[in-house]
Backbone as JSON, one array per atom type, in Angstrom:
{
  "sequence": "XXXXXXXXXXXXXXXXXXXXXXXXXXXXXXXXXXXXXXXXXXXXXXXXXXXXXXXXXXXXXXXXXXXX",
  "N": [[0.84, -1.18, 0.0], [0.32, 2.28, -0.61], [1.86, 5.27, 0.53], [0.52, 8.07, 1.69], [1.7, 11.45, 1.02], [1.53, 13.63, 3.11], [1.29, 16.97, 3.14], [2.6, 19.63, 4.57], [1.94, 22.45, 6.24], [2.98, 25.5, 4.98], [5.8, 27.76, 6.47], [5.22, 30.67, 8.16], [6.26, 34.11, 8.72], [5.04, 36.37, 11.52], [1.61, 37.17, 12.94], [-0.82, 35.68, 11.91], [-4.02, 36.58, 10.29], [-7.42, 36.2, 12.04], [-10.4, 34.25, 11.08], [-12.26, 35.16, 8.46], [-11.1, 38.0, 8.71], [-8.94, 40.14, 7.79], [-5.55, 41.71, 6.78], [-4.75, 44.74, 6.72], [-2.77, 47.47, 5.37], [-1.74, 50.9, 6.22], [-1.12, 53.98, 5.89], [0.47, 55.85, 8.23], [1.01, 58.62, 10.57], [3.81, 58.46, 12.72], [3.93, 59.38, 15.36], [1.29, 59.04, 15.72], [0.64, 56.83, 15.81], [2.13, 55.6, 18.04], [0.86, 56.91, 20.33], [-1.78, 55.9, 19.68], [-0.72, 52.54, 20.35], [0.14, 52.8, 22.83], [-2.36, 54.12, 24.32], [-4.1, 51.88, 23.35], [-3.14, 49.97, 24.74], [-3.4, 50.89, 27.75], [-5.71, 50.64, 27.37], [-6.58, 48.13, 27.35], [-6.77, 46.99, 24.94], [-7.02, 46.38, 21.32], [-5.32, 48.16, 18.85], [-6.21, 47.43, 16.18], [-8.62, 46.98, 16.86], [-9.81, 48.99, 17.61], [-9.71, 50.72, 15.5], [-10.82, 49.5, 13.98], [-13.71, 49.36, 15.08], [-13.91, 52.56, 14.53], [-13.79, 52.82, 11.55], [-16.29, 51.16, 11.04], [-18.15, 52.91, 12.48], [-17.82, 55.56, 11.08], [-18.37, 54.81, 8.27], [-21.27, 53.46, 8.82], [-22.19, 56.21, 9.03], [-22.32, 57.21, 6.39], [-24.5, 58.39, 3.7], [-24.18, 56.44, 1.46], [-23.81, 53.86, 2.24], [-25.74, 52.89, 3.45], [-28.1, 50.42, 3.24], [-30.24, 48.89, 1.39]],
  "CA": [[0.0, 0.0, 0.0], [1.3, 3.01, -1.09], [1.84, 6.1, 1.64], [-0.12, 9.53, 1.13], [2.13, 13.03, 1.5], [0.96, 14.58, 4.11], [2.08, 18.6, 3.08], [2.93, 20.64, 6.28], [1.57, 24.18, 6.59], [4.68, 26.71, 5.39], [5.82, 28.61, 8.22], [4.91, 31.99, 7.95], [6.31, 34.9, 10.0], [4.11, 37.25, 11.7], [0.45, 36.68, 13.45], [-2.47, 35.23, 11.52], [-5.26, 36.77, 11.0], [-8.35, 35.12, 12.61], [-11.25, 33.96, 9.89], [-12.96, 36.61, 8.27], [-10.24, 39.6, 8.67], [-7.62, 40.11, 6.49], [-4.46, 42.55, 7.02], [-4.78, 46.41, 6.21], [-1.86, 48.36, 5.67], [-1.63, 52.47, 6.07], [0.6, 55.38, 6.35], [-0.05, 57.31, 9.33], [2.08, 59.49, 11.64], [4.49, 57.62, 13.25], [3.76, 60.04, 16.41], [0.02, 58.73, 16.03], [0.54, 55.25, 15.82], [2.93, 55.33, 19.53], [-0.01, 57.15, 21.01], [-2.62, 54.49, 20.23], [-0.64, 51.75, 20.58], [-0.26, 53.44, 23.87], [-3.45, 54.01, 24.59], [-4.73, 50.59, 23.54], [-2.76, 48.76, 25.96], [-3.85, 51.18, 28.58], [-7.59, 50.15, 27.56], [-6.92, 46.37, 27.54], [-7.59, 46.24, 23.51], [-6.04, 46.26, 20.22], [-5.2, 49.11, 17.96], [-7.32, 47.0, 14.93], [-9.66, 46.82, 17.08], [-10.29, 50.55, 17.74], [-9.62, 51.22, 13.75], [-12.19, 48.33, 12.85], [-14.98, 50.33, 15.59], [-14.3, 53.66, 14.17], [-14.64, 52.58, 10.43], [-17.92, 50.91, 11.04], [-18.82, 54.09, 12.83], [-17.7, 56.19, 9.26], [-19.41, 53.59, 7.28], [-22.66, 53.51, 9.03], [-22.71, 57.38, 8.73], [-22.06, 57.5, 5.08], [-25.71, 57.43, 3.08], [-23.78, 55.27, 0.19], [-23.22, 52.76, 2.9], [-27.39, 52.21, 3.92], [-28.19, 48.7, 2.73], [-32.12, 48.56, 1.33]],
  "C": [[0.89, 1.24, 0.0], [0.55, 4.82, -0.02], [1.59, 7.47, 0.92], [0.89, 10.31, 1.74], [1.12, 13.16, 2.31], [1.73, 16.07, 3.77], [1.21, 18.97, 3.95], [2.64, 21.94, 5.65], [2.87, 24.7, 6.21], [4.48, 27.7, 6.34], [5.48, 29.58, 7.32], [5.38, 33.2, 9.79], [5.36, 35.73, 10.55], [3.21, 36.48, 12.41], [-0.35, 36.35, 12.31], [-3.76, 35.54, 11.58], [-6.19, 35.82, 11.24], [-9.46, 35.07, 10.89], [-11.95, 35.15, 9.66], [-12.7, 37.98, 8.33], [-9.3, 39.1, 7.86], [-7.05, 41.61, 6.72], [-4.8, 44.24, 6.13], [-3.96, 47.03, 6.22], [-2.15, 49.93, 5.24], [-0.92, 53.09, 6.38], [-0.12, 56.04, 6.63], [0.94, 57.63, 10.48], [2.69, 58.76, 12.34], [4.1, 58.04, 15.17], [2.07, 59.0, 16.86], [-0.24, 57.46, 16.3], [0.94, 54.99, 17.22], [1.55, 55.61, 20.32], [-0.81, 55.97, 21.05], [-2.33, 53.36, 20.36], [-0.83, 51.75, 22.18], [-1.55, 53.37, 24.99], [-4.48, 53.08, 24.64], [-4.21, 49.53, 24.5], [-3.31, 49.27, 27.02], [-5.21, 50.66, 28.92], [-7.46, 48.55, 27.59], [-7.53, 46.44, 26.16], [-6.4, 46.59, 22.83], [-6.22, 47.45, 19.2], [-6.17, 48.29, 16.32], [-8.55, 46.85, 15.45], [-10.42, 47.92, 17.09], [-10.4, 50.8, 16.08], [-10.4, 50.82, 12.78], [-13.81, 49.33, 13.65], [-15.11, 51.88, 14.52], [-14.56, 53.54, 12.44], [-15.79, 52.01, 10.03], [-18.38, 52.08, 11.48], [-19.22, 55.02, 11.59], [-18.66, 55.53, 8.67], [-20.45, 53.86, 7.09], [-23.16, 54.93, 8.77], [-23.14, 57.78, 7.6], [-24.05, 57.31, 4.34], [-25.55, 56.23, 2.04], [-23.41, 54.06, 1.39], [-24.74, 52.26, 3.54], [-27.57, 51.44, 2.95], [-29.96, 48.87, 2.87], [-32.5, 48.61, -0.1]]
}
């Protein structure tokens, strides 16, 4: 009987996002970024997490963004 490959996951450096997010990169103030990293550890959260709230906030404001 003849033995199946098994292919291994390639490593990958970095974190992973979880299901259903996917990586965003932007250029913003280097000053601004220290602050809320800053500031998100102080709050017990994550700087994508604050950046994912306030663009649903935008979003929902927008009228091109009402769903009907």
């Amino acid at each position: 009987m003849a033995k199946k490959s098994v292919e291994k996951p390639k490593n990958r450096s970095g974190p992973r996002a979880p299901a259903g997010k996917k990586p965003l990169m932007v250029i913003i103030d280097e000053k601004v970024i220290e602050d809320a990293k800053v500031a998100a550890i102080r709050d017990k959260t994550k700087v994508s997490a604050i950046v994912e709230e306030l663009l649903r906030r935008w979003l929902d404001g927008r009228p091109s963004s009402k769903k009907g």
